[in-house]
C-alpha positions as CSV (number, residue, x, y, z in Angstrom):
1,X,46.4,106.0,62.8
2,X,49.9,104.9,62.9
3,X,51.3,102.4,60.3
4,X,48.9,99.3,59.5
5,X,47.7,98.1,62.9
6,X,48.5,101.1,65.3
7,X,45.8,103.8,66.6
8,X,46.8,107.1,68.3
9,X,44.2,109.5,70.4
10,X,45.3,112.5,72.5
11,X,43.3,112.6,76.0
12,X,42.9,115.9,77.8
13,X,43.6,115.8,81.6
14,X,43.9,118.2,84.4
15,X,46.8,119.0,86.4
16,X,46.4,117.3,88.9
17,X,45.9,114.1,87.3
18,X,49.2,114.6,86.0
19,X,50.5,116.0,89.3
20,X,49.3,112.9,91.5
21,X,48.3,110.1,88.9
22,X,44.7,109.2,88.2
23,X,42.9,106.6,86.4
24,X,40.7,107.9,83.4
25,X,38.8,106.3,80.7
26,X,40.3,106.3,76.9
27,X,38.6,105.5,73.9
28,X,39.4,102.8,71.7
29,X,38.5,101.1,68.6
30,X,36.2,98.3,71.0
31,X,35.0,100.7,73.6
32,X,36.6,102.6,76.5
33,X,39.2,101.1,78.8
34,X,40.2,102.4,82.2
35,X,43.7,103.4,81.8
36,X,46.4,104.9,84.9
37,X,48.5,107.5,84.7
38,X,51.3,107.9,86.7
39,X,52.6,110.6,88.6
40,X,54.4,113.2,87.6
41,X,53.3,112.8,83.8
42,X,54.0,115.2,81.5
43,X,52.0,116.8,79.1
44,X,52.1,115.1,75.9
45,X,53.7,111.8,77.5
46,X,52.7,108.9,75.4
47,X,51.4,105.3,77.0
48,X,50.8,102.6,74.6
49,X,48.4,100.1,75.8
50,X,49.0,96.6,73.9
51,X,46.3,95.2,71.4
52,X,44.0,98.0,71.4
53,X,44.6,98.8,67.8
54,X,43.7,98.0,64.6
55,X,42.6,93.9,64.3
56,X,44.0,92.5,60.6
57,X,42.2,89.5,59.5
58,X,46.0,88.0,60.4
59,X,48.4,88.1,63.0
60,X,48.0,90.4,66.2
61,X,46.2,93.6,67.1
62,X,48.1,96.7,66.9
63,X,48.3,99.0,70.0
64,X,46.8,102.1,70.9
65,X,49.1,105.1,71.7
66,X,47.6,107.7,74.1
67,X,49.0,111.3,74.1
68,X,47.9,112.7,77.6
69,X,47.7,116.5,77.1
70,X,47.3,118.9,79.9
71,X,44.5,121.1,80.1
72,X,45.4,124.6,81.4
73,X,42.5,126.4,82.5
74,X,41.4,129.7,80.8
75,X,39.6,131.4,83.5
76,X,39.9,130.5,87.4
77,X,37.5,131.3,90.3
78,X,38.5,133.3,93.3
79,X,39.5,129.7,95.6
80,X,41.0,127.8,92.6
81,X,43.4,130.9,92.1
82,X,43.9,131.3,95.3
83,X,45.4,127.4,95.9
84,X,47.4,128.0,92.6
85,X,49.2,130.6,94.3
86,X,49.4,128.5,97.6
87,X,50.9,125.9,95.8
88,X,53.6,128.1,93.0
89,X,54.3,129.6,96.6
90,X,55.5,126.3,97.8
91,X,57.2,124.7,94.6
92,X,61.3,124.9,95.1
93,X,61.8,123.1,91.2
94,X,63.1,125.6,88.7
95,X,61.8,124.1,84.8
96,X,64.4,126.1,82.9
97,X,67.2,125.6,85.7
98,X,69.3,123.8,82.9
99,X,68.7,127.1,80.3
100,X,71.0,128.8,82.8
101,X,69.2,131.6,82.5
């Protein structure tokens, strides 16, 4: 929970739900809601989805924040690490180019 009215949950996705987008299901305080991620979300990116939180007896509904948190996997069969080579093969972006390192 986040001040009065406003509910956080952290949602575990795979990479290439974050890589391409998807549409997943989150939790809530009312049932589950189908919710989009974009492309290119990173992990830990935060989407709040409006009136989803907390319902006082007065005013409006809080909202719910969602943490999306890549899941790395801990052990990969022969094909899946095969296509993650194939694909750091073909990745060109450097992540710590601006360390200048």
């Amino acid at each position: 929970r986040k001040g009065k009215k406003d509910v956080t949950v952290t949602v575990p996705i795979t990479f290439a739900e974050a890589a391409l987008g998807a549409t997943v299901k989150v939790p809530t305080l009312d049932g589950p809601v189908s919710v989009k991620i974009k492309p290119g979300t990173a992990s830990r990116s935060t989407q709040k989805i409006r009136g989803r939180g907390v319902k006082l007896a007065k005013g409006k509904a809080g909202d719910l924040l969602v943490t999306f948190e890549v899941v790395v996997p801990r052990k990969l069969r022969k094909a899946e690490r095969e296509a993650v080579e194939q694909l750091a093969a073909t990745l060109t972006e450097d992540p710590r180019a601006q360390l200048g390192v």
